[in-house]
mmJSON file of the N, C-alpha and C atoms, coordinates in Angstrom:
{"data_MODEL":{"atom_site":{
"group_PDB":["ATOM","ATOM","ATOM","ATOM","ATOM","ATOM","ATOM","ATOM","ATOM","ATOM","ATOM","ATOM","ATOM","ATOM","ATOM","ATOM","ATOM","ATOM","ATOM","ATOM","ATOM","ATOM","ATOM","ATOM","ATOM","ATOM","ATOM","ATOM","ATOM","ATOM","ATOM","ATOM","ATOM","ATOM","ATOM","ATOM","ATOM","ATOM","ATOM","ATOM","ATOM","ATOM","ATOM","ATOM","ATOM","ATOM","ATOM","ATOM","ATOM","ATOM","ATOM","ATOM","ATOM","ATOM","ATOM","ATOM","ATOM","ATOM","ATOM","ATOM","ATOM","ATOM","ATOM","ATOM","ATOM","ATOM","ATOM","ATOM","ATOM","ATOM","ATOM","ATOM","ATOM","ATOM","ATOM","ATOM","ATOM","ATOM","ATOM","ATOM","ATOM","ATOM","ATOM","ATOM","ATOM","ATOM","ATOM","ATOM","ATOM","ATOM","ATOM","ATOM","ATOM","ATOM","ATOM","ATOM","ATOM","ATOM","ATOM","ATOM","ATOM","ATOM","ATOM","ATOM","ATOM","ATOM","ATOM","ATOM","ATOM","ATOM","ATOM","ATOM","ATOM","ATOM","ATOM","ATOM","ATOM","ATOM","ATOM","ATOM","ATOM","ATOM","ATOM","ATOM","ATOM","ATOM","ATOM","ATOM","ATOM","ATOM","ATOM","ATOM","ATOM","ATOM","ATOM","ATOM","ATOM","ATOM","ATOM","ATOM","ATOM","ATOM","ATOM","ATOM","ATOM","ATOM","ATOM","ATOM","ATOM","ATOM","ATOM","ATOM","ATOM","ATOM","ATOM","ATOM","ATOM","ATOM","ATOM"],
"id":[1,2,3,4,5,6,7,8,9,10,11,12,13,14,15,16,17,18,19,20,21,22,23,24,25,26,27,28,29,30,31,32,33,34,35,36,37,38,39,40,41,42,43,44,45,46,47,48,49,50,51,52,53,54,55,56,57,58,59,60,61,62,63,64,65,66,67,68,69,70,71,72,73,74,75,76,77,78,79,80,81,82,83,84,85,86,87,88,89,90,91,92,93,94,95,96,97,98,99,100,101,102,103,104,105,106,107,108,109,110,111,112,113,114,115,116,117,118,119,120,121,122,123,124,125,126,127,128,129,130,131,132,133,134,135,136,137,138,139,140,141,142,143,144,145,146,147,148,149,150,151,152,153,154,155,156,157,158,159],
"type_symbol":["N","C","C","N","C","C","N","C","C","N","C","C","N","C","C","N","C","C","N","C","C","N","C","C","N","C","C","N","C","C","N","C","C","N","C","C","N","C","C","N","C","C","N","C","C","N","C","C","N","C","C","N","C","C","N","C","C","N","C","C","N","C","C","N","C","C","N","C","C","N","C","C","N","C","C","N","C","C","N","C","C","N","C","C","N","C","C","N","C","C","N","C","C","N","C","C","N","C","C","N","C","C","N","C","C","N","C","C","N","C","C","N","C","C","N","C","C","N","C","C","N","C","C","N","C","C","N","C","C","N","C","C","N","C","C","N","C","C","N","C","C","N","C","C","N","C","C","N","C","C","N","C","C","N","C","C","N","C","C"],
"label_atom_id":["N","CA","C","N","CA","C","N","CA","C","N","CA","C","N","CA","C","N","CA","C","N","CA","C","N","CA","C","N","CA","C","N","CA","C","N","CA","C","N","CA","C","N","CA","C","N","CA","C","N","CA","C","N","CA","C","N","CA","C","N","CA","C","N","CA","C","N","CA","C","N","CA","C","N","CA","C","N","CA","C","N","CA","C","N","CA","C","N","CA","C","N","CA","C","N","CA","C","N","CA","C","N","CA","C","N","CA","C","N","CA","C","N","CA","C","N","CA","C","N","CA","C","N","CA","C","N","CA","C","N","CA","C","N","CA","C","N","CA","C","N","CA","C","N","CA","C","N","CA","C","N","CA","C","N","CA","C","N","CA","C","N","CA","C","N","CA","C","N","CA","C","N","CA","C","N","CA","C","N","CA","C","N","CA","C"],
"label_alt_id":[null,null,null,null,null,null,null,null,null,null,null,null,null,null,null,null,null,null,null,null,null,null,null,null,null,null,null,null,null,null,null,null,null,null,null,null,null,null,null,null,null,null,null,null,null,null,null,null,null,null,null,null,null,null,null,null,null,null,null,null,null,null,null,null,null,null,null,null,null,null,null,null,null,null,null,null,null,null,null,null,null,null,null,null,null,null,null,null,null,null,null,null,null,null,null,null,null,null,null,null,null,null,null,null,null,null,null,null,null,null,null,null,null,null,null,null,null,null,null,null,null,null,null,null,null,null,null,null,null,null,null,null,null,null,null,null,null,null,null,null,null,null,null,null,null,null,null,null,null,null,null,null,null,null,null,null,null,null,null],
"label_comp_id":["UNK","UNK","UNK","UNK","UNK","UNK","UNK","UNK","UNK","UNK","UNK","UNK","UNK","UNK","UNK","UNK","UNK","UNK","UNK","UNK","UNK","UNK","UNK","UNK","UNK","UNK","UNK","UNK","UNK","UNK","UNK","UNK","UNK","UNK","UNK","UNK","UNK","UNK","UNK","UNK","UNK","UNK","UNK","UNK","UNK","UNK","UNK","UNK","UNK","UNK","UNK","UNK","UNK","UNK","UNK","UNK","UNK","UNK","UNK","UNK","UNK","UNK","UNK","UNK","UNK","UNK","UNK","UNK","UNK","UNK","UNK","UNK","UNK","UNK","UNK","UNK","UNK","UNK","UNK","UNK","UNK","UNK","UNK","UNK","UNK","UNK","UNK","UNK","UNK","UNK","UNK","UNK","UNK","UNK","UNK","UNK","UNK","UNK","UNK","UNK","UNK","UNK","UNK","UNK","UNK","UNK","UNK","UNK","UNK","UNK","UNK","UNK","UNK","UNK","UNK","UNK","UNK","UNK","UNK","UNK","UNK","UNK","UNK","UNK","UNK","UNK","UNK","UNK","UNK","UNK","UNK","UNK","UNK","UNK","UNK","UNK","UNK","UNK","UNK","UNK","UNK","UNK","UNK","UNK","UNK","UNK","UNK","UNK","UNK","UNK","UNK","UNK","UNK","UNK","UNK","UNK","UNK","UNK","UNK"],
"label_asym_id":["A","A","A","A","A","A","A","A","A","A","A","A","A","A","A","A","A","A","A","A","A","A","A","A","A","A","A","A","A","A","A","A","A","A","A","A","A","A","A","A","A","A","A","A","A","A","A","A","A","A","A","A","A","A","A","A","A","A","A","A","A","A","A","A","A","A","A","A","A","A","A","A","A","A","A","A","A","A","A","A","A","A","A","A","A","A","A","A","A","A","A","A","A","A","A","A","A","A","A","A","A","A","A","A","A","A","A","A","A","A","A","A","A","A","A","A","A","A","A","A","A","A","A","A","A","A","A","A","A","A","A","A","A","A","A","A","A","A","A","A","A","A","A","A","A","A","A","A","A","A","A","A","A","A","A","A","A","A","A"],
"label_entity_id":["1","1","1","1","1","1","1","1","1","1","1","1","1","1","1","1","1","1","1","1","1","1","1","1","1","1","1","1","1","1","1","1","1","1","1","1","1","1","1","1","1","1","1","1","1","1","1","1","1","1","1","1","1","1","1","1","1","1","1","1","1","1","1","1","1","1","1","1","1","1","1","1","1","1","1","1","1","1","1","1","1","1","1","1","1","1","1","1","1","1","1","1","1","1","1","1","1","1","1","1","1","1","1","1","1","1","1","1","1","1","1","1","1","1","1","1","1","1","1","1","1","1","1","1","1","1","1","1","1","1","1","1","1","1","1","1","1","1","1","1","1","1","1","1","1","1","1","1","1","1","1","1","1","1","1","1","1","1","1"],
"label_seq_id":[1,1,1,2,2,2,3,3,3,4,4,4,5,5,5,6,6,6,7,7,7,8,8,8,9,9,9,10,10,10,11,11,11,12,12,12,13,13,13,14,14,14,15,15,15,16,16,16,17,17,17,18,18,18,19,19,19,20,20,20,21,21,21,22,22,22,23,23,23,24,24,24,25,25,25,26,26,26,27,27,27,28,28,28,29,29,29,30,30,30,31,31,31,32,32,32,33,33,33,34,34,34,35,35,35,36,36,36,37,37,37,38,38,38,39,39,39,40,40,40,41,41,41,42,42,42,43,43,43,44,44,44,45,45,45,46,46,46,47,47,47,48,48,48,49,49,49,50,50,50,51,51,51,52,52,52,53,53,53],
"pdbx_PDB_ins_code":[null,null,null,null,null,null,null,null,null,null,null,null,null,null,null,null,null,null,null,null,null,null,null,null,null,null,null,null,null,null,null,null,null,null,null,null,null,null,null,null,null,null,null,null,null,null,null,null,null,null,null,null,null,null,null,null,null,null,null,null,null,null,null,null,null,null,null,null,null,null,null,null,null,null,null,null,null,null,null,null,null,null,null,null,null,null,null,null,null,null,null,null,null,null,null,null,null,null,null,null,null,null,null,null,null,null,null,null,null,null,null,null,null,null,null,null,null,null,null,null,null,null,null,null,null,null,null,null,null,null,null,null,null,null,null,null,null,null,null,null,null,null,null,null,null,null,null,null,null,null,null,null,null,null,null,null,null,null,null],
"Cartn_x":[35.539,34.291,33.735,32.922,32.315,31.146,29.863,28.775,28.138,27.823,27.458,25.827,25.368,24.012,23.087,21.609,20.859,19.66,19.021,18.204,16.856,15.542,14.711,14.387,13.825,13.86,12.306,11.608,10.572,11.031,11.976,12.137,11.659,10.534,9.893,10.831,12.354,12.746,14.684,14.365,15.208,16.804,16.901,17.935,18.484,19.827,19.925,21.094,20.606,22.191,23.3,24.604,25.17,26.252,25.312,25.519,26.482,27.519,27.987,29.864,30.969,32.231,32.755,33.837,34.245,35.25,35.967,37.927,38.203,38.863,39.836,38.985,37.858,37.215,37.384,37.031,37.931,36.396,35.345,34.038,32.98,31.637,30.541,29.584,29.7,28.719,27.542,26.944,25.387,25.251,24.909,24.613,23.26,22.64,21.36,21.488,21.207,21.673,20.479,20.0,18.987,18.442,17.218,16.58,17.764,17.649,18.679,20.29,20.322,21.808,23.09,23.895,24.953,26.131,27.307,28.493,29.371,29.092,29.739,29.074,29.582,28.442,28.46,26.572,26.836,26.378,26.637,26.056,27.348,26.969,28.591,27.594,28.37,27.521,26.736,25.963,25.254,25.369,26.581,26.924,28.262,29.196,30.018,30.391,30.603,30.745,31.906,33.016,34.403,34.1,34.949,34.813,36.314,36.104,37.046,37.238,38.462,38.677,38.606],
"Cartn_y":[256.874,256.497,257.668,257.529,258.293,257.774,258.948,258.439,258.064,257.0,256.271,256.384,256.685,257.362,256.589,257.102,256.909,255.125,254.478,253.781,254.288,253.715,254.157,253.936,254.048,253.598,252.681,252.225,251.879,249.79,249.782,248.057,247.022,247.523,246.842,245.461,246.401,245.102,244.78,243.331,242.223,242.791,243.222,243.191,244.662,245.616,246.925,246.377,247.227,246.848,248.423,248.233,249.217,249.909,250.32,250.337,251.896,251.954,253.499,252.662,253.366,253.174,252.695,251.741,251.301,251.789,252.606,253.209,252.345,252.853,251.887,251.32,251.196,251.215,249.489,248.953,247.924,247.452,248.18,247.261,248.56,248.144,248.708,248.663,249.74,249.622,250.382,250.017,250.55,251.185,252.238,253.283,253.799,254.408,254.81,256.312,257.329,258.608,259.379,260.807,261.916,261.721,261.889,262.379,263.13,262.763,263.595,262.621,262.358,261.527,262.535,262.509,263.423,263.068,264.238,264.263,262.988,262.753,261.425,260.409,259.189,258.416,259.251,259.037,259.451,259.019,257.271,256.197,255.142,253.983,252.723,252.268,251.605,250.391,249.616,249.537,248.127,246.96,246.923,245.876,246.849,246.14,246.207,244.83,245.103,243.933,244.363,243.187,243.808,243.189,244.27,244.011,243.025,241.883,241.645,241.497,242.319,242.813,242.145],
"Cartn_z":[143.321,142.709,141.92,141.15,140.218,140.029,139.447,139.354,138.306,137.793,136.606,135.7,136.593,136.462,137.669,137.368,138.394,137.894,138.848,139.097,139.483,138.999,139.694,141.022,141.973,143.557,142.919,141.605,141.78,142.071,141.945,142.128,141.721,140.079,139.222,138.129,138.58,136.929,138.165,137.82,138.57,138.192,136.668,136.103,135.199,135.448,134.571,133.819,132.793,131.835,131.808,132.477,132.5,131.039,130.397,129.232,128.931,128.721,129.023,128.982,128.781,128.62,130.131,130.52,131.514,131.677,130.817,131.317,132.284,132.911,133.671,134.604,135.221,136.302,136.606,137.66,138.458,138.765,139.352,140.0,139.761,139.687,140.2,141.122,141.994,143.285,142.826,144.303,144.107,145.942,145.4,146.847,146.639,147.912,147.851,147.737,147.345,147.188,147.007,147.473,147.369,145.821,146.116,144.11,143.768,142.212,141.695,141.437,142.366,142.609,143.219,143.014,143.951,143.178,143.805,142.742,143.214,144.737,145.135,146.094,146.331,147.049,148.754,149.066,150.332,151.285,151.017,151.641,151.424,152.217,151.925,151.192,150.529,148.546,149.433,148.865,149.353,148.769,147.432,146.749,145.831,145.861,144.291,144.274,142.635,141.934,141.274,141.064,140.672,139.134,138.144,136.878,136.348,135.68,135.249,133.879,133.606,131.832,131.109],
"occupancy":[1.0,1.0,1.0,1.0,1.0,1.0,1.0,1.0,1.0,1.0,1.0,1.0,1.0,1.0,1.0,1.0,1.0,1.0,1.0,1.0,1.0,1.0,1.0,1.0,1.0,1.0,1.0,1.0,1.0,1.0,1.0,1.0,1.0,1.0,1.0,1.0,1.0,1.0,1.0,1.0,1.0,1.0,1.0,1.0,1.0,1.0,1.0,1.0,1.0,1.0,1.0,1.0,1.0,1.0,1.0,1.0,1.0,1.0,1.0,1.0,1.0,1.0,1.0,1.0,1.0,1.0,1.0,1.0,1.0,1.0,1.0,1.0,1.0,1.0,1.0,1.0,1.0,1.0,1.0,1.0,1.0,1.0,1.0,1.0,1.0,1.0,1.0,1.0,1.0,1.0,1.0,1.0,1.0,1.0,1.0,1.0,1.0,1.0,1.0,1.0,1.0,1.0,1.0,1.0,1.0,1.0,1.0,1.0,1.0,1.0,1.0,1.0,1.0,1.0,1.0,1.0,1.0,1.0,1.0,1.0,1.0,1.0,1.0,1.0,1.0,1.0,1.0,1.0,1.0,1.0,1.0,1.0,1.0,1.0,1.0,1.0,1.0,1.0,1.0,1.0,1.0,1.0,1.0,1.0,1.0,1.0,1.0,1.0,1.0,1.0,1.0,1.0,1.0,1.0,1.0,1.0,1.0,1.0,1.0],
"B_iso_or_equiv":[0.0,0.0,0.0,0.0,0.0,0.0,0.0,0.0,0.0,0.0,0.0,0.0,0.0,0.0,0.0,0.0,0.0,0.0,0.0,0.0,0.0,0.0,0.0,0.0,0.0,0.0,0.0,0.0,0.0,0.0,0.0,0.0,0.0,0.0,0.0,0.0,0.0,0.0,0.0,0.0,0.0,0.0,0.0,0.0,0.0,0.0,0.0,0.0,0.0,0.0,0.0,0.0,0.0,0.0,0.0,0.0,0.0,0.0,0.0,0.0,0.0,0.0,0.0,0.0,0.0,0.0,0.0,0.0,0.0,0.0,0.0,0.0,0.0,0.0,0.0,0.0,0.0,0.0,0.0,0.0,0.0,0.0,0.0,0.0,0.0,0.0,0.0,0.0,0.0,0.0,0.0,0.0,0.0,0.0,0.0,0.0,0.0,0.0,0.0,0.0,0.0,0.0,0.0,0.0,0.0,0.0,0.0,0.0,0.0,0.0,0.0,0.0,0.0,0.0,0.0,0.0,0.0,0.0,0.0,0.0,0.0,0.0,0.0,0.0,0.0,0.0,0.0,0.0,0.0,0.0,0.0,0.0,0.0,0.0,0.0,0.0,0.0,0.0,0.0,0.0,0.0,0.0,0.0,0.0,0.0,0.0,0.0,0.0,0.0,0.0,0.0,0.0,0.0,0.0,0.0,0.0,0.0,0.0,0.0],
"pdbx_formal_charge":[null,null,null,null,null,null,null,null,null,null,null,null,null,null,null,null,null,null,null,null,null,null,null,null,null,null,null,null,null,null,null,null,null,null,null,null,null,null,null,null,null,null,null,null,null,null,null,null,null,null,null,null,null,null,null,null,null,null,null,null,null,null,null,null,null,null,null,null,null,null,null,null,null,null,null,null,null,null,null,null,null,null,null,null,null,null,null,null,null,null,null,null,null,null,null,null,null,null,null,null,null,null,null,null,null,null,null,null,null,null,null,null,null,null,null,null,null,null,null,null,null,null,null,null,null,null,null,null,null,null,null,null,null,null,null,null,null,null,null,null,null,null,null,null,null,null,null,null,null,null,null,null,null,null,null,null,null,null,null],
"auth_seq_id":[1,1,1,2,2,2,3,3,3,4,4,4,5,5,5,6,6,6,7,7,7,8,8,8,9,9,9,10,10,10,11,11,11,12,12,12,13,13,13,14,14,14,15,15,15,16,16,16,17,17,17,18,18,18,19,19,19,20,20,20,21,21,21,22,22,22,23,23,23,24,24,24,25,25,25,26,26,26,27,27,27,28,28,28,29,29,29,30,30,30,31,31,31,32,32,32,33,33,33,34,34,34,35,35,35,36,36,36,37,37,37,38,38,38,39,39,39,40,40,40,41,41,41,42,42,42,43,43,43,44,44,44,45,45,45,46,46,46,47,47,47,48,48,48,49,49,49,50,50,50,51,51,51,52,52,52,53,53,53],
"auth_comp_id":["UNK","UNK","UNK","UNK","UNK","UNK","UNK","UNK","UNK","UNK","UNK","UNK","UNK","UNK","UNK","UNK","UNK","UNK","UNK","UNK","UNK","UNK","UNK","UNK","UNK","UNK","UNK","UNK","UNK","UNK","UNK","UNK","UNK","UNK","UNK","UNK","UNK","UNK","UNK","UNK","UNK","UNK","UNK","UNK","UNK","UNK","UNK","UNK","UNK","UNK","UNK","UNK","UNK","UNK","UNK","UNK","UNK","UNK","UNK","UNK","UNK","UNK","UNK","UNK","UNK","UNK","UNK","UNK","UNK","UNK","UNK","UNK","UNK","UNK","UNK","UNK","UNK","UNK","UNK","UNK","UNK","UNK","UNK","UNK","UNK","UNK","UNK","UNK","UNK","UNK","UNK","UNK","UNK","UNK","UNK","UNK","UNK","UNK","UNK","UNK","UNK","UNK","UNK","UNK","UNK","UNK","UNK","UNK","UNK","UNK","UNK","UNK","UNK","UNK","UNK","UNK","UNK","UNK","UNK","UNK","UNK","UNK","UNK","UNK","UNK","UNK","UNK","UNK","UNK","UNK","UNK","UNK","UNK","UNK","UNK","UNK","UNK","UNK","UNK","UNK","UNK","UNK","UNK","UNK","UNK","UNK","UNK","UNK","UNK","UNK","UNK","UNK","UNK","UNK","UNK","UNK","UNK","UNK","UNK"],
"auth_asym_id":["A","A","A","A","A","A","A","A","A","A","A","A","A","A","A","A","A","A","A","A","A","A","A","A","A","A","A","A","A","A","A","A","A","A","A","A","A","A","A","A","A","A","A","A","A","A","A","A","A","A","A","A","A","A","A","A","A","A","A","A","A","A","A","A","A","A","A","A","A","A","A","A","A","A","A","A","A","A","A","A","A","A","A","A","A","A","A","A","A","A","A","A","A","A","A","A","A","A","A","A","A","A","A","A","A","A","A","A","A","A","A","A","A","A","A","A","A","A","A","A","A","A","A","A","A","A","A","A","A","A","A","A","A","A","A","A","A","A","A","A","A","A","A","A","A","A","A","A","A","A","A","A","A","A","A","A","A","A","A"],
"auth_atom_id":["N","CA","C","N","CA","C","N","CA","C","N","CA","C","N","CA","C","N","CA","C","N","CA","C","N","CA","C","N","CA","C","N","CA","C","N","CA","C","N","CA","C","N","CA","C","N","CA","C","N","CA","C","N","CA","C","N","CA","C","N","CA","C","N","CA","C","N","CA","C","N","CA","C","N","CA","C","N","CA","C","N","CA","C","N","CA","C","N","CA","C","N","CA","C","N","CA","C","N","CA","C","N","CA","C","N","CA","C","N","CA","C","N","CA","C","N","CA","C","N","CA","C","N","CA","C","N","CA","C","N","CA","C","N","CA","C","N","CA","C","N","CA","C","N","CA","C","N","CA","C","N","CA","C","N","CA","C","N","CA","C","N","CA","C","N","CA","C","N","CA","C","N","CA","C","N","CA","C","N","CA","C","N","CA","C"],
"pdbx_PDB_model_num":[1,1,1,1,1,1,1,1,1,1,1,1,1,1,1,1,1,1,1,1,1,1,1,1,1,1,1,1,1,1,1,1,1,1,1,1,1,1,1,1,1,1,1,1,1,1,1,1,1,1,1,1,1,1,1,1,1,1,1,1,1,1,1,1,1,1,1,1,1,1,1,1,1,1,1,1,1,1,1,1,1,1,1,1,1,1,1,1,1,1,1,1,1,1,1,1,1,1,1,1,1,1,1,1,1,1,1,1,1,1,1,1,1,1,1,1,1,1,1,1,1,1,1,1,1,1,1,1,1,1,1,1,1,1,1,1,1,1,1,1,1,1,1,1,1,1,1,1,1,1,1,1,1,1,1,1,1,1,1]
}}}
């Protein structure tokens, strides 16, 4: 996994658009992680969603 960028923790908007290059990547999860974010997840996902090409 790798980190895709951050979310706000404010939980105002239903829907993000993950707007940024997909290379090979297979799914996107979502982990809860320190301000800031971290070089890897340091929590289990609380969701991935598998990408299909």
């Amino acid at each position: 996994m790798r980190p895709a960028g951050l979310l706000p923790g404010t939980g105002d908007r239903a829907a993000r658009v993950l707007d940024a290059p997909l290379g090979d990547a297979v799914a996107v999860g979502i982990t809860v992680e320190p301000a800031g974010g971290s070089a890897q997840p340091t929590t289990e996902p609380l969701g991935i969603i598998p990408i299909d090409a």
